[in-house]
C-alpha positions, 0 to 999 in steps of 0.5 A: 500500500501506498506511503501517504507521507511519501506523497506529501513529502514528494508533493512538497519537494516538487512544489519548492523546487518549482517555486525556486525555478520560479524566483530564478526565472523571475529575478531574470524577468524582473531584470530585463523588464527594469533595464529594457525598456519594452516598448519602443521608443520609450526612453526609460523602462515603465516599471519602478524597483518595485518590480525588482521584487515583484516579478520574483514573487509572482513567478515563484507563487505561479510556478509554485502552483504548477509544481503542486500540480506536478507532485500531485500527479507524480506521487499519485501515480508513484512510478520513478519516470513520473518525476522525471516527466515532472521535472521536465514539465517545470524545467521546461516550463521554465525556458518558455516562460523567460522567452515568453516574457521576452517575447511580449513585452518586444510586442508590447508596442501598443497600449493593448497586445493584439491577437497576432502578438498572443498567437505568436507568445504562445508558438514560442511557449510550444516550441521552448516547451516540447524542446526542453521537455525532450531534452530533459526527459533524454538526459534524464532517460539515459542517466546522464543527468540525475535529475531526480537527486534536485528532490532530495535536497533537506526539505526543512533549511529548503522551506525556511529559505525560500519562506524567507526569500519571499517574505523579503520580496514581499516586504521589498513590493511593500516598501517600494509602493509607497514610495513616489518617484519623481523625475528629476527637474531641469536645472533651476535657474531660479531659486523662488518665484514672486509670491503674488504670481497665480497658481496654474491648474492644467486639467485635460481630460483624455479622449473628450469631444466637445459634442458630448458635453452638456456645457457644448449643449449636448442631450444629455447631463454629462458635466453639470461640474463643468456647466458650472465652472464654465458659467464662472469663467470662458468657454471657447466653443471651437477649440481645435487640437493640434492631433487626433491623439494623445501623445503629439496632442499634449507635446503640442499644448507643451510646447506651443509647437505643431507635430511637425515641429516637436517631432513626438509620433509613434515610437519617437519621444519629445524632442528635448530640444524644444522646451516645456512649459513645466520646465519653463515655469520651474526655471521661473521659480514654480514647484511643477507637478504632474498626475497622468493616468495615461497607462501608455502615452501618459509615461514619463518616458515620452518625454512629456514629463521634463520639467515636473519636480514630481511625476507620477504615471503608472510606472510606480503602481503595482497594478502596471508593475504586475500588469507588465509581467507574463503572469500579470498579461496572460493569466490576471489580465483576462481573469480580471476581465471575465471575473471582475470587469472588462477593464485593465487593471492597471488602469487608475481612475479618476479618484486614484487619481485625486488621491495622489493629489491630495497627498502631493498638495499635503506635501508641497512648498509654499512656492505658486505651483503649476499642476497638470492632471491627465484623467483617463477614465473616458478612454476605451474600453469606457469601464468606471466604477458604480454607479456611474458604470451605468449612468447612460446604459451599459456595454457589452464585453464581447462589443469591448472585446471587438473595439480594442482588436479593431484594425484602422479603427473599422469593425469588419462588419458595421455594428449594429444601431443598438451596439452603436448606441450601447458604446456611446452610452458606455462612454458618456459614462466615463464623462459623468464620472470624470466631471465627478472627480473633477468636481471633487478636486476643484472642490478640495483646492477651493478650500484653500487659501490659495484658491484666490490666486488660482487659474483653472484650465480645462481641456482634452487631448482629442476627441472619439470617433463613432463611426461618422466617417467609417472609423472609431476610436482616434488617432487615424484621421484630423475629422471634426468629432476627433478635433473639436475639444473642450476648452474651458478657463477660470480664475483670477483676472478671468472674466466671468460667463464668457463664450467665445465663438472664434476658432481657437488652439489649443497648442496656445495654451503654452503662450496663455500659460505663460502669459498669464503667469507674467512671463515678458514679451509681445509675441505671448501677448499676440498669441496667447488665448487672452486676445480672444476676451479682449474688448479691442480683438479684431481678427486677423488672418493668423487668427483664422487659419488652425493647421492640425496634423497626424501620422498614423502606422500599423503593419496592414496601413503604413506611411499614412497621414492627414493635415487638416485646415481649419477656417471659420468657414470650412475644414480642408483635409489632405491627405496620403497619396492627394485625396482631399475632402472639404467640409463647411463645418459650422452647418455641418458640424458631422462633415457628412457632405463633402464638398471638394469635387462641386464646383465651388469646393474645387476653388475653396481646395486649391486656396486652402492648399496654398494657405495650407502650404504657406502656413506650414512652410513658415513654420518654425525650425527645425521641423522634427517629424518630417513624417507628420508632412508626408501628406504633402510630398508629391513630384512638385513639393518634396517635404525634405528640401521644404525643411532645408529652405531658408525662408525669409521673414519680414520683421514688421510682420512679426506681430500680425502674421506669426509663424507656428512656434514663434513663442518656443523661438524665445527659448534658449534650447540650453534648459540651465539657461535664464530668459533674458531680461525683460527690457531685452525680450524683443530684440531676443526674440527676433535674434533667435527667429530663423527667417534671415 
């Protein structure tokens, strides 16, 4: 008869051999996910130390789980070849596991893995695992290797050990949570601001089209906190994004400067050379600080984060830490999905956000502050916590399923008028919710005395397509619903209950800021989005031309690309290969009837290409994303030898006509280097402009 303390002896051999084997393939996985960044591009790894201990943790309870197993069935069936099966089985395991975590995060390119990426993961777990299945069952077979002498190790210091190795590794993730990084500020070449000068409140709400909020007349009740905020300060009702996504969108607004200009794209990070508003604002004496629940385009390593004294982006949380393990991405991941919520839960949502404000605001100097908030919580896949969750109506998880594997933003089949409705609904939610927690935040600062001196400005990224024009989501087309976003300001010396009808950028919000937080200089003055609530504004034509643009590539549509032209009467798109489509926008704000090939669209296009090209040719240099133009080139204007062309410039039309990124010329691309004196600020800047 059976030992049955043979079977629990054997059981618990294989368990803590497993679980050594997993700490081993851990430590691996936590190394290469801490010191290679996964995705590309990226300048920085988008985990913390925390994943130094984590990963080890993680591993060791799964592989732990797979060696129970293993002993169970071994010491069941109590035959001397069903330990060398099992140990293969874990050996094995092993290999495919470390190659798996190499494999998907070198797929990890995008904010979610597709199925040709798990397809191919999962090849390379068969083929790793049959070949070191068969390795070590040969070895082992021919008793060259005795494989089964790694279970006769003394079970008692094995088991103490490993406790003790998990104990500090679980302490390790503990103590590094709490920790909050930040990112190292630029050089400050000024040790305090003036104390009278306002604090700066720079909100964006990601993924938000203007048409969906009860403040831009919307059907539906989705931001009562922002209806109120807006009746106490100015709304511009035709604010215009510099992108239809997230990353070269926020670049814009931090810099004042088009795609062209910065460069940020796919795979490519800001530029370091132009600079940013919170580097600019921290040289000036400002404590910056930044809150971005961006799990893909929000981190630090894109670049967008240069200049904040204190940064927090998902990298720091153990949900993403977990998420980017193989572990985390195969197995919690679809749990979290089918069990909890379709959700990714890594993903922080508008009151984690909070929190992590609140904490920072606890802790912060007495120095004027300049502080960015980023919420994420209208982005797909469009899931908030109760009861906002169901605020509208709900979505279905096998409709999410489908959004978040679309190629080129298109569902092979159009979707139903009840999923239609059903994702719209789902994403007005995540509005409702969003100005909630807003709410909850402009509640928590105005309870402060500094609210008093406080400027408040609220915005988005891009909108979201609904299949008006084939397409969902955003970031491959420059249509309305993807550009037209919210654009709110209030607060000191901001004049109350105003609307301006103007179309306006919201990549000047970089002159506004700076405008307002007393920074010298005409060229702010003429840019910034004060003009637009001044008595004595007339427009100008600088005032009524908005260029925005968008680079898009996937493996099935490369080298696409769109610029789009915006006036007060229509909107010119151009896009890859010369196709072109024109809209009157303010009595078809859909752009449902495209008007390019009747007989007065065919004049309006070829005046809006011109002013298109002249706009753009009169860009600030360097252009840093030649691709964002790849829309233009053609056999008679080739983009490369526009880029090296010395463009002249006339002086006296500084002021009434000036290029793209005119306010960035005044920087000194040295970040250790002050602005020079205010009585000189002028003469500076038409030194620096590169129009000789």
């Amino acid at each position: 008869m059976p030992n049955h303390s043979s079977y629990e002896s054997q059981t618990l051999r294989m368990t803590l051999l497993a679980a050594t084997l997993g700490l081993a393939v851990g430590v691996c996985e936590g190394g290469f996910l801490r010191l290679t960044p996964r995705i590309t591009g990226l300048q920085q790894p988008d985990v913390s130390n925390m994943i130094w201990f984590l990963a080890p943790l993680v591993a060791c309870l799964a592989f732990a789980t797979f060696g129970l197993a293993a002993g169970l069935i071994a010491s069941r069936l109590n035959r001397p070849w069903a330990s060398r099966v099992g140990i293969a089985f874990l050996w094995g395991s092993a290999g495919a596991y470390l190659a798996t975590s190499v494999e998907l995060s070198q797929a990890g390119s995008g904010w979610v893995l597709q199925a040709h990426d798990f397809a191919r993961t999962s090849a390379w777990f068969l083929v790793l695992f049959v070949w070191a299945f068969l390795a070590m069952w040969i070895l082992n077979y021919k008793e060259k290797v005795r494989l089964v002498s790694l279970l006769r190790f003394r079970l008692r210091p094995w088991a103490l050990t490993l406790l003790l190795i998990i104990a500090i590794a679980g302490a390790g993730v503990t103590f590094t949570s709490y920790r909050i990084p930040s990112v190292i500020p630029a050089p400050s070449a000024a040790s305090r601001a003036a104390p009278d000068l306002p604090n700066v409140v720079f909100i964006t709400w990601d993924t938000v089209r203007a048409d969906h909020l009860s403040a831009y007349g919307y059907s539906r009740p989705t931001t009562p906190n922002l209806d109120k905020l807006a009746s106490q300060g100015v709304v511009f009702e035709n604010a215009i994004s510099s992108s239809s996504w997230t990353l070269p969108s926020f670049a814009s607004m931090f810099t004042g400067l088009l795609p062209h200009q910065h460069g940020a794209n796919v795979a490519t990070p800001l530029d370091s050379g132009p600079r940013t508003l919170a580097e600019i604002l921290q040289m000036r004496g400002y404590e910056t600080a930044g809150f971005n629940a961006n799990t893909y385009n929000g981190l630090a390593g894109w670049g967008i984060a240069d200049g904040f004294e204190t940064y927090r982006d998902v990298s720091s949380s153990p949900g993403h830490n977990l998420a980017t393990t193989v572990v985390g991405r195969t197995l919690l991941q679809p749990a979290y999905q089918t069990l909890v919520r379709y959700d990714f839960f890594d993903r922080p949502d508008a009151e984690q956000v909070n929190q992590q404000v609140y904490r920072w605001y606890r802790r912060r100097s007495q120095r004027p502050y300049f502080l960015f908030v980023n919420y994420f919580d209208a982005h797909l896949p469009y899931s908030v916590p109760r009861p906002f969750d169901h605020r509208f109506g709900q979505v279905s998880s096998r409709l999410l399923r489908q959004l978040v594997s679309l190629d080129f933003g298109r569902f092979p089949q159009p979707p139903s008028t009840e999923d239609q409705q059903s994702m719209i609904a789902a994403y007005d939610n995540g509005l409702a919710y969003v100005d909630a927690k807003c709410g909850e935040l402009l509640q928590f600062l105005a309870g402060r005395p500094e609210w008093k001196k406080t400027i408040v400005i609220i915005t988005s990224d891009h909108g979201e397509g609904f299949g008006e024009h084939g397409t969902y989501l955003h970031g491959w087309n420059l249509y309305h619903e993807l550009l037209h976003v919210p654009l709110v300001i209030y607060g000191l010396g901001i004049p109350a209950g105003v609307r301006v009808s103007y179309i306006t950028r919201t990549r000047e919000l970089f002159a506004t800021i700076l405008d307002i937080t007393a920074q010298p200089g005409a060229i702010f003055r003429r840019t910034t989005l004060r003009r637009f609530w001044s008595p004595e504004f007339a427009p100008l034509p600088f005032d009524e031309i908005i260029v925005s643009e968008v680079s898009t590539y996937t493996p099935t549509h490369p080298g696409q690309g769109c610029i789009s032209l915006v006036t007060p009467e229509w909107h010119y798109l151009h896009f890859t290969a010369g196709k072109v489509e024109l809209y009157r926008w303010p009595n078809d704000p859909l752009e449902q009837n495209n008007l390019a090939d009747s007989a007065e669209g065919q004049s309006v296009v070829r005046e809006l290409r011109r002013r298109l090209r002249d706009h753009i040719g009169r860009s600030l240099r360097p252009w840093r994303g030649l691709p964002y133009l790849i829309a233009l080139d053609g056999p008679r204007y080739s983009i490369v030898r526009e880029a090296h062309r010395v463009v002249p410039w006339d002086l006296t039309q500084l002021m009434r006509d000036p290029p793209a990124g005119a306010s960035q010329a005044f920087f000194h691309p040295d970040p250790g280097t002050s602005p020079p004196r205010p009585e000189r600020v002028e003469d500076e800047l038409v030194r620096s402009l590169p129009y000789q």
